[in-house]
ChimeraX commands (.cxc) that place a marker at each C-alpha (Angstrom):
marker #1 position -92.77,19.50,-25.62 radius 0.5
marker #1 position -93.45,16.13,-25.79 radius 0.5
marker #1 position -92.92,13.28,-23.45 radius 0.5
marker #1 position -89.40,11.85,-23.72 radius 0.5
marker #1 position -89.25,8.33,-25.38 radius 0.5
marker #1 position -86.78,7.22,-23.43 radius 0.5
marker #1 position -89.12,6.34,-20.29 radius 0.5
marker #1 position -90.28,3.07,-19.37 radius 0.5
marker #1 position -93.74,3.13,-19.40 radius 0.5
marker #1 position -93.57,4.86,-23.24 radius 0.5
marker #1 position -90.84,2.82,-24.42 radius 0.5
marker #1 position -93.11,-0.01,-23.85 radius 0.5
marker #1 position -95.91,1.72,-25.26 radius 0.5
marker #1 position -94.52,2.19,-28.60 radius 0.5
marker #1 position -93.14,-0.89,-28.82 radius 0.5
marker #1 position -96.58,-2.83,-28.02 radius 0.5
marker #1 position -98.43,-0.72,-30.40 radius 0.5
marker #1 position -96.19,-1.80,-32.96 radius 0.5
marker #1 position -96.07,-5.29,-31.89 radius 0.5
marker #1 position -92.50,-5.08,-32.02 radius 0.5
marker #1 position -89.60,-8.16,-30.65 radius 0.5
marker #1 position -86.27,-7.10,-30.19 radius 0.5
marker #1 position -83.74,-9.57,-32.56 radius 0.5
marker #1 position -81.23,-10.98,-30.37 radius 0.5
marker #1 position -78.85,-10.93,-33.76 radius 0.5
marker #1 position -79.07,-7.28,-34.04 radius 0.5
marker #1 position -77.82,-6.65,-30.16 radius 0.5
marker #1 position -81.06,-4.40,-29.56 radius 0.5
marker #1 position -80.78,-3.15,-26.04 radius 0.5
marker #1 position -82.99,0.43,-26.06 radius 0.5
marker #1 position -82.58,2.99,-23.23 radius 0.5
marker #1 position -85.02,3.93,-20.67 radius 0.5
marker #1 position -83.49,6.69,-18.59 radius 0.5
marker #1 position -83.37,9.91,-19.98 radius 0.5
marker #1 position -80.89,11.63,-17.73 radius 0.5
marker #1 position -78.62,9.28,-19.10 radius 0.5
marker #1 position -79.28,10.07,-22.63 radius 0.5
marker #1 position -79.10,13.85,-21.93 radius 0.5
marker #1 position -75.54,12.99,-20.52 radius 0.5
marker #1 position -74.30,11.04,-23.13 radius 0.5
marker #1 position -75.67,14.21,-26.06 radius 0.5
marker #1 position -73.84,16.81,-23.56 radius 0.5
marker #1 position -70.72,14.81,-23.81 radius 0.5
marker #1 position -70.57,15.49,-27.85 radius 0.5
marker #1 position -70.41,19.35,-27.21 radius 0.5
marker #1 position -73.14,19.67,-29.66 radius 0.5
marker #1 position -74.39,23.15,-30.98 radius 0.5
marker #1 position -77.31,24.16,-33.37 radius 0.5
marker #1 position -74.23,24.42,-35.68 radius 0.5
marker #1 position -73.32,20.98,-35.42 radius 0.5
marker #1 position -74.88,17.73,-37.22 radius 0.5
marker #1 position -74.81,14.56,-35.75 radius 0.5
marker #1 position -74.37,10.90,-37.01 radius 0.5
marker #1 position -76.36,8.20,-34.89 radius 0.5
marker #1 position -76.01,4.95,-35.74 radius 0.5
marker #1 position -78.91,1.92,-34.64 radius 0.5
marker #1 position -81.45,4.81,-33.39 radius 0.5
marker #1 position -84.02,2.27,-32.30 radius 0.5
marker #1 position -87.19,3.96,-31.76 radius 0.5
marker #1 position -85.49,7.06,-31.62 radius 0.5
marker #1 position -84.79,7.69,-27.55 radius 0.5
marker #1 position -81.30,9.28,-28.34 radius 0.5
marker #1 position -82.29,10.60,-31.33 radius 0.5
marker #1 position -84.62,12.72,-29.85 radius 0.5
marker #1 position -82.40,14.35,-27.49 radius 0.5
marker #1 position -80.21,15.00,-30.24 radius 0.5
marker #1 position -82.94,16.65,-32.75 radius 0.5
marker #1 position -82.93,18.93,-29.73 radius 0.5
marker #1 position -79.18,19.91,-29.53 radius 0.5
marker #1 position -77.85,19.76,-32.90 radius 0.5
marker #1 position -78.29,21.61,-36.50 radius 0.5
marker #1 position -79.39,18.27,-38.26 radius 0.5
marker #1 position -79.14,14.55,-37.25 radius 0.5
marker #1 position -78.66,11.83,-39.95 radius 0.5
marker #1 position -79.34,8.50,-38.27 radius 0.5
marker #1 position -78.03,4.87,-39.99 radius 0.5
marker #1 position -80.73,1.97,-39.15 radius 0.5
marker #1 position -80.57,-1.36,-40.68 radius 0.5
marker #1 position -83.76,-3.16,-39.41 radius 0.5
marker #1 position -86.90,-2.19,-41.79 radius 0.5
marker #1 position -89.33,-2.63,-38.84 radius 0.5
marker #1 position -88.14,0.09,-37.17 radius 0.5
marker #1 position -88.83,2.61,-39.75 radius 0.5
marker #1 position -92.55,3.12,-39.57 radius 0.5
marker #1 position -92.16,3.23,-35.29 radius 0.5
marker #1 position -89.32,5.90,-36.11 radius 0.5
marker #1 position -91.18,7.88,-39.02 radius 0.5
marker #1 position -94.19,8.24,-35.96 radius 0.5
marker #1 position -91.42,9.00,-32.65 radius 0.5
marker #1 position -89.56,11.57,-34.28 radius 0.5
marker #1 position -92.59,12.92,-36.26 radius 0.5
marker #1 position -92.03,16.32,-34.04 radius 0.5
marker #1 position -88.50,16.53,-35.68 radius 0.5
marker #1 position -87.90,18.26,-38.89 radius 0.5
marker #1 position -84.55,18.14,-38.94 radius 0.5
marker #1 position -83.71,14.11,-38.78 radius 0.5
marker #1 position -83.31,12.26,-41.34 radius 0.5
marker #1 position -83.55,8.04,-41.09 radius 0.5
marker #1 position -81.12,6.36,-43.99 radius 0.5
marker #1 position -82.48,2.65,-43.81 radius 0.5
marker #1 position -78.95,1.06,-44.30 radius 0.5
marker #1 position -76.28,-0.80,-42.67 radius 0.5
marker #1 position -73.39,1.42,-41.65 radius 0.5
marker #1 position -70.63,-0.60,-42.37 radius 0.5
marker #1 position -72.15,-0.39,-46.11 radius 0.5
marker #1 position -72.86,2.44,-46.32 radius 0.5
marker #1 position -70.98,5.18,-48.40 radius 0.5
marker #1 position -71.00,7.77,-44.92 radius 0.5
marker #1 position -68.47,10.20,-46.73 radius 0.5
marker #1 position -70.75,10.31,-49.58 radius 0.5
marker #1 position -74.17,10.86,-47.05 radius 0.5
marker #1 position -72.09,13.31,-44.94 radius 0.5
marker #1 position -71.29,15.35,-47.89 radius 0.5
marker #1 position -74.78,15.43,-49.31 radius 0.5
marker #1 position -76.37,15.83,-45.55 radius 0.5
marker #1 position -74.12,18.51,-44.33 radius 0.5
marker #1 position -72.82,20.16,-47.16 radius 0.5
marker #1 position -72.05,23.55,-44.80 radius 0.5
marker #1 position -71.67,21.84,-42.04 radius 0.5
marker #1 position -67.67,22.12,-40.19 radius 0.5
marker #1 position -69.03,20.14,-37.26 radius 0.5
marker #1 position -70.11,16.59,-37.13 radius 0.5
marker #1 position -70.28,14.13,-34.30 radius 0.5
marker #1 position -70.93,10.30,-34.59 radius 0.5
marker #1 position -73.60,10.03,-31.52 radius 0.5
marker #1 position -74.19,6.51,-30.38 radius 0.5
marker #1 position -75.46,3.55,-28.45 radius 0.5
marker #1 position -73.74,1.08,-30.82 radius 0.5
marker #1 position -74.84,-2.39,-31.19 radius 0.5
marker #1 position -72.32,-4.96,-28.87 radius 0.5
marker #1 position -71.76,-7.21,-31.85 radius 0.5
marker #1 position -70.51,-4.83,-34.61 radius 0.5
marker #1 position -68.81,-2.09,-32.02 radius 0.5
marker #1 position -65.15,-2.64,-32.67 radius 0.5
marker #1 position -66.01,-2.72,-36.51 radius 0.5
marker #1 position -68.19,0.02,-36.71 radius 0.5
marker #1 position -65.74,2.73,-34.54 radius 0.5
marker #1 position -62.72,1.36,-37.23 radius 0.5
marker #1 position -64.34,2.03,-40.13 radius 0.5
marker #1 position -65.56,5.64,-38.90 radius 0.5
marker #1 position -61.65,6.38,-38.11 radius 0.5
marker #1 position -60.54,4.33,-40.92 radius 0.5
marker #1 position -62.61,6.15,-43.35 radius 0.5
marker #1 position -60.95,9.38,-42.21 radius 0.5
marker #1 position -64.50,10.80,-42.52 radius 0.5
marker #1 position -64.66,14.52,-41.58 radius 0.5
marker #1 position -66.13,14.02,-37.84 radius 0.5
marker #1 position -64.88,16.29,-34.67 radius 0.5
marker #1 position -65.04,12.68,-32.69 radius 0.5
marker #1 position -67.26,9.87,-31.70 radius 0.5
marker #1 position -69.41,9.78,-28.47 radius 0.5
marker #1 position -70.55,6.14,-28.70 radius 0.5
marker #1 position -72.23,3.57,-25.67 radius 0.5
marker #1 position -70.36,0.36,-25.81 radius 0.5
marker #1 position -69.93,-2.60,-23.75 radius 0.5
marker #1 position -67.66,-1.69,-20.29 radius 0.5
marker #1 position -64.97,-3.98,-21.11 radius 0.5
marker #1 position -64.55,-3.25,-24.90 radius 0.5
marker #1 position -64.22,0.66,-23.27 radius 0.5
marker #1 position -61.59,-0.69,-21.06 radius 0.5
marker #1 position -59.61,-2.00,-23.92 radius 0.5
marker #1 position -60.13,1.38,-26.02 radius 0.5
marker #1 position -59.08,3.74,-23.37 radius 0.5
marker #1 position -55.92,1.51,-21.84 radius 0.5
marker #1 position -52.85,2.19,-21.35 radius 0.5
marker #1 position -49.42,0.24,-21.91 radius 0.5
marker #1 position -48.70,-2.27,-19.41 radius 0.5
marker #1 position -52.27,-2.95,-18.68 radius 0.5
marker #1 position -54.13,-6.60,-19.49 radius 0.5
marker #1 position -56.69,-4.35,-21.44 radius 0.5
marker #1 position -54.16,-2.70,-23.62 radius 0.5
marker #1 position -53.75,-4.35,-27.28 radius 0.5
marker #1 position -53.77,-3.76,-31.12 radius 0.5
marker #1 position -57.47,-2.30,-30.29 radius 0.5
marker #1 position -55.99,0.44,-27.89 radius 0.5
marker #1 position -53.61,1.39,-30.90 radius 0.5
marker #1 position -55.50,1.47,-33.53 radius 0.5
marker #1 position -58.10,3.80,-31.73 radius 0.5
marker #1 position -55.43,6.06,-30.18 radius 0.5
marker #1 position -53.48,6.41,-33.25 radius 0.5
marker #1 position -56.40,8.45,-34.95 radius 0.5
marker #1 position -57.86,9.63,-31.28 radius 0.5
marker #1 position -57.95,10.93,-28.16 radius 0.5
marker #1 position -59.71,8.22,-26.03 radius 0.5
marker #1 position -61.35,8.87,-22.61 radius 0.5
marker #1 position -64.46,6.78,-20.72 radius 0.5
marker #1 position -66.29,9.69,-19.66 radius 0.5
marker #1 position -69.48,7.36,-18.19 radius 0.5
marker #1 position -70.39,3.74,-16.59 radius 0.5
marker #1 position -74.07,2.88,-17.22 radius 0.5
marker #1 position -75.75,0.19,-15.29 radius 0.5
marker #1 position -77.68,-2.52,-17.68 radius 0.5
marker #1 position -80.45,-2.22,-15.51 radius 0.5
marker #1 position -81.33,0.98,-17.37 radius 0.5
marker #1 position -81.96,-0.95,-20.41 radius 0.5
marker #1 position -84.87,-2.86,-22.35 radius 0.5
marker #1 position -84.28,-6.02,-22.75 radius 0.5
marker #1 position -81.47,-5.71,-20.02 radius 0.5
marker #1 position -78.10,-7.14,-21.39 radius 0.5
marker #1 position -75.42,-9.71,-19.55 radius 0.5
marker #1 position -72.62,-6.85,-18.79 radius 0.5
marker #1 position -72.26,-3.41,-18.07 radius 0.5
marker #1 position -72.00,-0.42,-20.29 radius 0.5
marker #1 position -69.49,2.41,-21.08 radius 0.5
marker #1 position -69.62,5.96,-22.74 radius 0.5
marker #1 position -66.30,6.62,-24.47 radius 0.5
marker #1 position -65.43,9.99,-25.75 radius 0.5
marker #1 position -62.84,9.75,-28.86 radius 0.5
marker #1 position -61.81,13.23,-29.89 radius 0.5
marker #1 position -60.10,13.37,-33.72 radius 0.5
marker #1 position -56.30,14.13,-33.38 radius 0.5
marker #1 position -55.38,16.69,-35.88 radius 0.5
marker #1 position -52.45,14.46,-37.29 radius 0.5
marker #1 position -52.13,10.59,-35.92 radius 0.5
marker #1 position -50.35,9.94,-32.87 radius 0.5
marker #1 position -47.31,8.94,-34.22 radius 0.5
marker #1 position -45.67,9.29,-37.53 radius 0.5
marker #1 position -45.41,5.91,-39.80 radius 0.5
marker #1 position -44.11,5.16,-43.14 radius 0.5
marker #1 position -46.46,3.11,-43.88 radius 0.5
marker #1 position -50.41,3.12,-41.84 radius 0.5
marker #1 position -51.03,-0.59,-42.98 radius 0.5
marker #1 position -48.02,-2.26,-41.86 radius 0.5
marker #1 position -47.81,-0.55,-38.67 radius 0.5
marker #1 position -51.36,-1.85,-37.82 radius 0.5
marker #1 position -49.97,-5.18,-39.12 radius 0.5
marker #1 position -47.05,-5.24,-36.86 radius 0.5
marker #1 position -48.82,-4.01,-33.40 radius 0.5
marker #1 position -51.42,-7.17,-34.20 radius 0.5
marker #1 position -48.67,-9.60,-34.80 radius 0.5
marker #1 position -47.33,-8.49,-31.26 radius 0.5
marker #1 position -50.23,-9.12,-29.28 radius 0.5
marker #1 position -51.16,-12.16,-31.41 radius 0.5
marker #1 position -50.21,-14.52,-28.39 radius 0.5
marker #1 position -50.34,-12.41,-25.58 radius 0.5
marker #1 position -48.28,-15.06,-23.52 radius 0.5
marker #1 position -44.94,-14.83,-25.85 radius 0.5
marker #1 position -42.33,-12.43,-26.26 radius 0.5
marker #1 position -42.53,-9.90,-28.67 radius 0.5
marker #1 position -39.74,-11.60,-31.10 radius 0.5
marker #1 position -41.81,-14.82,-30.94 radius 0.5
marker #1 position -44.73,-13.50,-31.72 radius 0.5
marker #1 position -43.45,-11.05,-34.78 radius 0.5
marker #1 position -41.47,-14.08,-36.33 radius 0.5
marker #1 position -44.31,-15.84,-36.16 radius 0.5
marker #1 position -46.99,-13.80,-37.38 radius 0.5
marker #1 position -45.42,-11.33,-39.84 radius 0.5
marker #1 position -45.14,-12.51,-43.61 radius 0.5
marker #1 position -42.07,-14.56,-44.13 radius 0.5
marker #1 position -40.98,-13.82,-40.46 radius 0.5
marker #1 position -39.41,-17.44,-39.53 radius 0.5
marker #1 position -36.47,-16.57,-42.83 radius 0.5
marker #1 position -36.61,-12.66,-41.51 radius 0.5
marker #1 position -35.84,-13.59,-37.93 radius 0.5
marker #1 position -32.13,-12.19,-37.97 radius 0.5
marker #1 position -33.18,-8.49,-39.71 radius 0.5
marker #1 position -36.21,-8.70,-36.84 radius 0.5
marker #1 position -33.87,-8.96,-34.16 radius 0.5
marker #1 position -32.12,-5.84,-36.08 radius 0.5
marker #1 position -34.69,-4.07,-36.30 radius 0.5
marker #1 position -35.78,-4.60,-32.27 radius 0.5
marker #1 position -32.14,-3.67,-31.54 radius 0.5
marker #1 position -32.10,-0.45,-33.70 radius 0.5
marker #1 position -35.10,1.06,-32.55 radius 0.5
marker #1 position -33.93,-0.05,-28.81 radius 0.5
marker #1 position -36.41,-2.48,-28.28 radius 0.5
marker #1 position -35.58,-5.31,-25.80 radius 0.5
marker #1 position -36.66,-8.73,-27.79 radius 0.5
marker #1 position -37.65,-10.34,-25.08 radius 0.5
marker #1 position -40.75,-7.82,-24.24 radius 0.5
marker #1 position -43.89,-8.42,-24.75 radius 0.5
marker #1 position -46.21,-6.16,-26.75 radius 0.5
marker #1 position -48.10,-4.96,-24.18 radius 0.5
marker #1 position -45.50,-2.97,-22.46 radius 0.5
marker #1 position -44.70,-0.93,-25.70 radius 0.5
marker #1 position -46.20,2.45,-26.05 radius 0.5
marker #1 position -47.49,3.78,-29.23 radius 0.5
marker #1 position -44.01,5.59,-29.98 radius 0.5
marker #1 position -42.42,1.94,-29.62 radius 0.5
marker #1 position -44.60,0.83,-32.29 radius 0.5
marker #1 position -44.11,3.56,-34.80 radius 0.5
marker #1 position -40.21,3.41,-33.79 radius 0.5
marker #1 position -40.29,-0.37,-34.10 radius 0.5
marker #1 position -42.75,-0.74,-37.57 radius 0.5
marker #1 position -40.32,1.82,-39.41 radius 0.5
marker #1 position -37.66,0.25,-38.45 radius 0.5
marker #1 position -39.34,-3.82,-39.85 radius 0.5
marker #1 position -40.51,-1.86,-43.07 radius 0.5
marker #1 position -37.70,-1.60,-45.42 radius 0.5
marker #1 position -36.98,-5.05,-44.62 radius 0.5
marker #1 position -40.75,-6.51,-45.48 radius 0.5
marker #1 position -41.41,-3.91,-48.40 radius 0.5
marker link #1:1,2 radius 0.2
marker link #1:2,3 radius 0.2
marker link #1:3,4 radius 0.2
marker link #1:4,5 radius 0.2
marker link #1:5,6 radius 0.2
marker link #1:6,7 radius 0.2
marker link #1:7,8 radius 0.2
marker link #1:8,9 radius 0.2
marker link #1:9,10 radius 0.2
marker link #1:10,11 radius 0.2
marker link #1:11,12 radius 0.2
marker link #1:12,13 radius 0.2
marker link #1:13,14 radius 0.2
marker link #1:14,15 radius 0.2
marker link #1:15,16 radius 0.2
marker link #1:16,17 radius 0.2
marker link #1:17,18 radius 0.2
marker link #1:18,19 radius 0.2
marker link #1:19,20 radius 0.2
marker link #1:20,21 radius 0.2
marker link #1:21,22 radius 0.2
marker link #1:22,23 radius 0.2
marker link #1:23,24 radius 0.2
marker link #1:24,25 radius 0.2
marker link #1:25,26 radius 0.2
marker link #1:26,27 radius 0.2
marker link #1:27,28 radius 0.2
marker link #1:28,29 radius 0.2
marker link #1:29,30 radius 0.2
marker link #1:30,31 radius 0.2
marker link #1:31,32 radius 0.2
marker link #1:32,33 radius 0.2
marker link #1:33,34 radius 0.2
marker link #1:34,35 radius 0.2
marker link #1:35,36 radius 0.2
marker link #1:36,37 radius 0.2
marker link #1:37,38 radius 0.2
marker link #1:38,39 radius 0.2
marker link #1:39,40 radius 0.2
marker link #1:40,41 radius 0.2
marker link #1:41,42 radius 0.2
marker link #1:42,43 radius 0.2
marker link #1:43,44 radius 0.2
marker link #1:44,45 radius 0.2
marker link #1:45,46 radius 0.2
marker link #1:46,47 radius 0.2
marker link #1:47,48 radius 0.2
marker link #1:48,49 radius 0.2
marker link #1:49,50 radius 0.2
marker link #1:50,51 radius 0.2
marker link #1:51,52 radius 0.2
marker link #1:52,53 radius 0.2
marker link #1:53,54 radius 0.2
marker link #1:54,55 radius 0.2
marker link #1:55,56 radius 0.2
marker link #1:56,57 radius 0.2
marker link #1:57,58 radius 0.2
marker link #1:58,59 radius 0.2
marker link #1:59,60 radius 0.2
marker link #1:60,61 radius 0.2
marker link #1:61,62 radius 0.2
marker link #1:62,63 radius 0.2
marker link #1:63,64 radius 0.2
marker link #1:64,65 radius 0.2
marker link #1:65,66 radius 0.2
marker link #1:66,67 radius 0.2
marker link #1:67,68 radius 0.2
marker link #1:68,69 radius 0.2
marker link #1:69,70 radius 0.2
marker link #1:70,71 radius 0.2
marker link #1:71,72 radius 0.2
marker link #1:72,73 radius 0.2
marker link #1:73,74 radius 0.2
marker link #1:74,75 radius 0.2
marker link #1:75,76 radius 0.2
marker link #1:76,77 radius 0.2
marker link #1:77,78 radius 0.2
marker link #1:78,79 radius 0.2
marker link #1:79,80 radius 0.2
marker link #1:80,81 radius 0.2
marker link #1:81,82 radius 0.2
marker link #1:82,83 radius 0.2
marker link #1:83,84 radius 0.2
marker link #1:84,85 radius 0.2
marker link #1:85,86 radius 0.2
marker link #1:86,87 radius 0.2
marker link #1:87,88 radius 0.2
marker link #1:88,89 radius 0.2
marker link #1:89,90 radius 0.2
marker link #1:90,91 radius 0.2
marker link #1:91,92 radius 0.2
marker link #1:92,93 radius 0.2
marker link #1:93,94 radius 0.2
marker link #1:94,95 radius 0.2
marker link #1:95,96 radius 0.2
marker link #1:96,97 radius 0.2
marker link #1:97,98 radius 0.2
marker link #1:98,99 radius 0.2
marker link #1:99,100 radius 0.2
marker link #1:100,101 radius 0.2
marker link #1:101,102 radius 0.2
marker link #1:102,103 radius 0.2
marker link #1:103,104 radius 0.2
marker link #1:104,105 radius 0.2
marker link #1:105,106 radius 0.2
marker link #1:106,107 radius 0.2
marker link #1:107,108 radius 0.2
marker link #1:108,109 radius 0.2
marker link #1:109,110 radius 0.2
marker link #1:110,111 radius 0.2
marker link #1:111,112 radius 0.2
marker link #1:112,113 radius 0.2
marker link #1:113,114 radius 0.2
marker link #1:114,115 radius 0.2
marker link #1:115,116 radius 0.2
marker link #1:116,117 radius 0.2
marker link #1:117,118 radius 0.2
marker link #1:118,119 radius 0.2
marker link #1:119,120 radius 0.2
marker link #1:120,121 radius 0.2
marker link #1:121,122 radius 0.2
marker link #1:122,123 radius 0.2
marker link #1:123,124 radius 0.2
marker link #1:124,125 radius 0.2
marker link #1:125,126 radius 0.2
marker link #1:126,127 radius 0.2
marker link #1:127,128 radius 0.2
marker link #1:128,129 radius 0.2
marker link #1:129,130 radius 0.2
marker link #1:130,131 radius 0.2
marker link #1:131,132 radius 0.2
marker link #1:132,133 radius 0.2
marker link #1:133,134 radius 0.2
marker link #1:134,135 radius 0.2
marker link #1:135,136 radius 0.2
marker link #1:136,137 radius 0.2
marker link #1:137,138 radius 0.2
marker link #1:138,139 radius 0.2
marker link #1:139,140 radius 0.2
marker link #1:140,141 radius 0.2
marker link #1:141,142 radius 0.2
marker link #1:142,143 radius 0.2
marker link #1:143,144 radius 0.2
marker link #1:144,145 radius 0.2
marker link #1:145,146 radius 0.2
marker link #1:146,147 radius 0.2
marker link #1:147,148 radius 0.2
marker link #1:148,149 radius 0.2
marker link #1:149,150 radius 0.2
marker link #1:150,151 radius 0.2
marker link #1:151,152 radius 0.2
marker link #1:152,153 radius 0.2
marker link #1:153,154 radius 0.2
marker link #1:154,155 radius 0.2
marker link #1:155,156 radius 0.2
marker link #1:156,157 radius 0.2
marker link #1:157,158 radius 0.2
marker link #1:158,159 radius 0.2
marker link #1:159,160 radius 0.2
marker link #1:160,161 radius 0.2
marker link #1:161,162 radius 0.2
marker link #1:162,163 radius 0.2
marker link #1:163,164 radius 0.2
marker link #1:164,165 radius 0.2
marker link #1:165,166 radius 0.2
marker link #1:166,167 radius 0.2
marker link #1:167,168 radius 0.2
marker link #1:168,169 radius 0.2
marker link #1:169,170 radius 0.2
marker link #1:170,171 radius 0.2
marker link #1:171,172 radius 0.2
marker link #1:172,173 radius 0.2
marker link #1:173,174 radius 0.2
marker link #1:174,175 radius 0.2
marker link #1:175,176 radius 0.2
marker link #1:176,177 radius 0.2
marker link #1:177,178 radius 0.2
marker link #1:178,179 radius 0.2
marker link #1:179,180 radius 0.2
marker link #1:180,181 radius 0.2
marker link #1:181,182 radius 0.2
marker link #1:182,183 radius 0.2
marker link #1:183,184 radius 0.2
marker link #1:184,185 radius 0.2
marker link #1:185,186 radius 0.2
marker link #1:186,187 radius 0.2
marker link #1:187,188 radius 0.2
marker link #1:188,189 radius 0.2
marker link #1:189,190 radius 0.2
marker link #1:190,191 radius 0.2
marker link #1:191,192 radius 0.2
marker link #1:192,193 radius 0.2
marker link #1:193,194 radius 0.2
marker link #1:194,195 radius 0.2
marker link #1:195,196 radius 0.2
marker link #1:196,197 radius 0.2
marker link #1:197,198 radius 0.2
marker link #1:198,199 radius 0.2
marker link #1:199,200 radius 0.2
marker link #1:200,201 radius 0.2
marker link #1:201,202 radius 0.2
marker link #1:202,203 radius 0.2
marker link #1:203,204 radius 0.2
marker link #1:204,205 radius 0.2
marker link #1:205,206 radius 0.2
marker link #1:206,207 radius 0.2
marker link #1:207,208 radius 0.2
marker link #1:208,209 radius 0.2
marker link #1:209,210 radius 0.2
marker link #1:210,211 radius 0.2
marker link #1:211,212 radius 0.2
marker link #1:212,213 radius 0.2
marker link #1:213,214 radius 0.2
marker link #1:214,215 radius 0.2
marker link #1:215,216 radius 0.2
marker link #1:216,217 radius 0.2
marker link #1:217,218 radius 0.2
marker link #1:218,219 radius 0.2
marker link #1:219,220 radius 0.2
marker link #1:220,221 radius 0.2
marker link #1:221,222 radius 0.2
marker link #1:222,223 radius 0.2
marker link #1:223,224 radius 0.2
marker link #1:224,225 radius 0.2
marker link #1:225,226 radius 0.2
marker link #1:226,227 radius 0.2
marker link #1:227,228 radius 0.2
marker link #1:228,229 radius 0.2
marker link #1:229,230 radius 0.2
marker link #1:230,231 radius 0.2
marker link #1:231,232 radius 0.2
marker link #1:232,233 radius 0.2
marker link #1:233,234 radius 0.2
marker link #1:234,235 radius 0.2
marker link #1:235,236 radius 0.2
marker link #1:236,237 radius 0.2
marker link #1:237,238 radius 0.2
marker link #1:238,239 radius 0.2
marker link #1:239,240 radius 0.2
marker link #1:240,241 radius 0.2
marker link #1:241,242 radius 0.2
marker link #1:242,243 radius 0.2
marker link #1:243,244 radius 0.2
marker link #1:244,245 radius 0.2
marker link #1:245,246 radius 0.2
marker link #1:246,247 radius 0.2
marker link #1:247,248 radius 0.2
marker link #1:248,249 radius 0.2
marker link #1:249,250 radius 0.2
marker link #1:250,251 radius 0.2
marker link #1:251,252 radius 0.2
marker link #1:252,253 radius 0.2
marker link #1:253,254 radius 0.2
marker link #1:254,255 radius 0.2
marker link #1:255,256 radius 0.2
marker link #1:256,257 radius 0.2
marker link #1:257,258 radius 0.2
marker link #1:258,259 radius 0.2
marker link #1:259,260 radius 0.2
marker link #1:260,261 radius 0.2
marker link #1:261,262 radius 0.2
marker link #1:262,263 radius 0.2
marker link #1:263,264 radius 0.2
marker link #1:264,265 radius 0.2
marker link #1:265,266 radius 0.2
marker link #1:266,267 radius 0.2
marker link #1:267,268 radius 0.2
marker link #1:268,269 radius 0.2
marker link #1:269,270 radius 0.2
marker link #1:270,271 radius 0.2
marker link #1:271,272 radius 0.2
marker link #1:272,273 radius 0.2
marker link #1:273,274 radius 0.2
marker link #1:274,275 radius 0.2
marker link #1:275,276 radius 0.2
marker link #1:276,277 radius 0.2
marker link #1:277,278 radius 0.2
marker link #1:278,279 radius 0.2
marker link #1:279,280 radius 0.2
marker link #1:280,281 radius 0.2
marker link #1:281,282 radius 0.2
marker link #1:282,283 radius 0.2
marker link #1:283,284 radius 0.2
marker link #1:284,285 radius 0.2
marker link #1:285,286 radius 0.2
marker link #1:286,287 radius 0.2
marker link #1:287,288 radius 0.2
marker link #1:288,289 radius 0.2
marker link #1:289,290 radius 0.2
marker link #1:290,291 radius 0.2
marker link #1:291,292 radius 0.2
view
């Protein structure tokens, strides 16, 4: 077996041979402990049944120890420089594939159904770039692409937010919108010192596990998202300010808002981060025939 990539004194090997800088505007941070990276693939629950989506491979550390767990591994990279130092790392792999694109482009139902035709399960295996994270993990659950769940590195405090609960500073339209279509857990803190070039904060792993049916049942998907990002719009202000306020038309609406608070037994006067998920729903049902 080959040496792991994902050790210091190769990572920098590879990445002198290739002469290669790491773009500040692409977030590359690459890892360079391998125990970590075995952790992180052991999290997914991966088989030689399952296929994996990585997304931002890099020069292929995590890839790697995913070529060894899984059935297949379809990895998304959007910097063309890394190709040729990727074609060479995973050259002992025959079953990854490298789709030179940007993920939040791409057409991943479309890949997923040519790449795993017989496939029933798929995990989304990452170390996500910090600047797209929140975007990226949306449009996977958005998309309501086939996946079993998302493994995915991120930074510690957009983990915190993901994985909150009500009543808690972290908790917001993020928390929601991620716990609607998933079970959330942090399963890992990793320390930026085990990264090249070492980033500002630390890391998390978060583990988000596809609920068969969302969370909550809501008339309408949009609106509710609409309405739990109105409420924590200005954290500060109650959640009848902020939902007059923010919601279409809401100054003229005020009096069926107020209804609507009182009917689903919502106090006015609380703020949006004390409502749990089954507030929401209540509450967003309730606003709906009066905004539609």
């Amino acid at each position: 077996m080959d040496k792991d990539i994902a050790t210091p004194v190769r990572t920098r090997a590879i990445l002198e041979r290739y002469g290669f800088s790491f773009k500040k505007s692409l977030g590359q941070n690459f890892l360079i402990d391998t125990n970590i990276l075995k952790k992180i693939v052991s999290f997914a629950g991966l088989t030689e049944e399952s296929g994996a989506i990585e997304i931002g491979p890099g020069i292929g550390a995590l890839t790697e120890q995913l070529a060894r767990t899984s059935g297949k591994v379809v990895a998304f990279e959007i910097d063309q420089r890394l190709l040729p130092i990727l074609a060479d790392t995973l050259a002992p792999y025959d079953n990854v594939k490298v789709i030179h694109n940007d993920v939040l482009k791409a057409d991943v139902m479309g890949v997923m159904e040519e790449e795993f035709p017989d496939t029933k399960d798929v995990m989304v295996v990452a170390n996500l770039p910090y600047y797209v994270t929140t975007p990226i993990i949306m449009r996977l659950l958005e998309e309501q692409l086939p996946i079993r769940g998302i493994v995915c590195m991120l930074q510690k405090e957009v983990a915190d937010r993901i994985s909150a609960a009500p009543g808690s500073k972290d908790y917001g339209s993020l928390s929601i919108a991620v716990q609607y279509y998933t079970k959330a857990e942090t399963v890992m803190i990793v320390p930026k010192t085990v990264f090249v070039p070492q980033p500002n904060v630390d890391s998390a792993v978060i583990r988000l596990t596809r609920r068969e049916n969302p969370a909550v049942n809501v008339k309408d998907e949009h609106f509710f998202f609409q309405v739990t990002k109105a409420s924590f719009a200005q954290r500060r202000k109650t959640l009848l300010n902020n939902l007059t306020s923010q919601l279409p038309d809401g100054k003229q609406k005020k009096a069926e808002i107020i209804k609507a608070l009182e009917t689903s037994g919502v106090d006015p006067a609380r703020r949006g981060e004390t409502l749990s998920l089954e507030e929401f729903a209540r509450l967003s049902n309730e606003l709906y025939s009066h905004f539609h």
